[in-house]
N, C-alpha and C positions, 0 to 999 in steps of 0.2 A: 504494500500500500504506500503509496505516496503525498504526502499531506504538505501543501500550500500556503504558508500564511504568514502575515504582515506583523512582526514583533509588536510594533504597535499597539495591535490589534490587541495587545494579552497585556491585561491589566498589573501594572506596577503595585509590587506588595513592599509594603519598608521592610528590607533588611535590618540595618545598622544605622545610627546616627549620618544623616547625610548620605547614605544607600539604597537605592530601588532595584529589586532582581522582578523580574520577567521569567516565567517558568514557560518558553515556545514549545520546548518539545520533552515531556518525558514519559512516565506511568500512567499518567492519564491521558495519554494522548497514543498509549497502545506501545511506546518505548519500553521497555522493562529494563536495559540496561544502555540507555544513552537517557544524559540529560545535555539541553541548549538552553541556558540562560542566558538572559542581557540582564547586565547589571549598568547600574547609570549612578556613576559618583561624583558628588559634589566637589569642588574645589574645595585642598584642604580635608576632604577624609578620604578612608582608607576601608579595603578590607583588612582583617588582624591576618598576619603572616601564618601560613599553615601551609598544609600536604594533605596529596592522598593518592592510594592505590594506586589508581585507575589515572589515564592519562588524562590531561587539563591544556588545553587553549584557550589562549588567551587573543581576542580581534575586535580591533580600536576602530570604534566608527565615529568618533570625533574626540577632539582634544591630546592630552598625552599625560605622561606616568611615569610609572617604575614598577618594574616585577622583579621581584625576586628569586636567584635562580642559585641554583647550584656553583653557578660561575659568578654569581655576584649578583649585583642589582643591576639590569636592565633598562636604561631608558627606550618605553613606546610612546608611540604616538599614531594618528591618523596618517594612513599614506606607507 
C-alpha cells in the first residue's frame, strides 16, 4: 500500500518546550516498524541528546542546527 500525504496535513502535538512532532507515518497508519516524524523547533531549543537502536535521519526543510554525532556535532541546515 502506498499512502500520500501532506505533513501539514497531520496535526502538530507539543513535544518539549518550544517542540512540535508531527506523527506522518507510523502504527497507525499501518507502519509497524517505521516511524516519519517532523519535528518543528523553535529558535533556541532543542531536543535532549539521546540514541537509539534503530537507524535515525535526520532532513532540514528550513532553517539550521546541530546534531550530534559520533564524530562530533554537526552543523545542518536547509539545502
Amino acid at each position: 500500500m502506498i499512502k500520500v500525504r501532506d505533513f501539514r496535513d497531520v496535526d502538530a502535538q507539543p513535544a518539549l518546550e518550544g517542540v512540535t512532532m508531527r506523527v506522518v507515518i507510523g502504527p497507525e497508519e499501518g507502519a509497524p516498524f517505521f516511524n516519519m516524524r517532523v519535528f518543528e523547533v523553535q529558535p533556541g531549543h532543542a531536543s535532549p541528546h539521546h540514541s537509539h537502536w534503530w537507524e535515525h535521519e535526520v532532513f532540514v526543510l528550513s532553517g539550521q542546527g546541530v546534531v550530534k554525532t559520533d564524530e562530533g556535532d554537526m552543523a545542518i541546515g536547509h539545502g
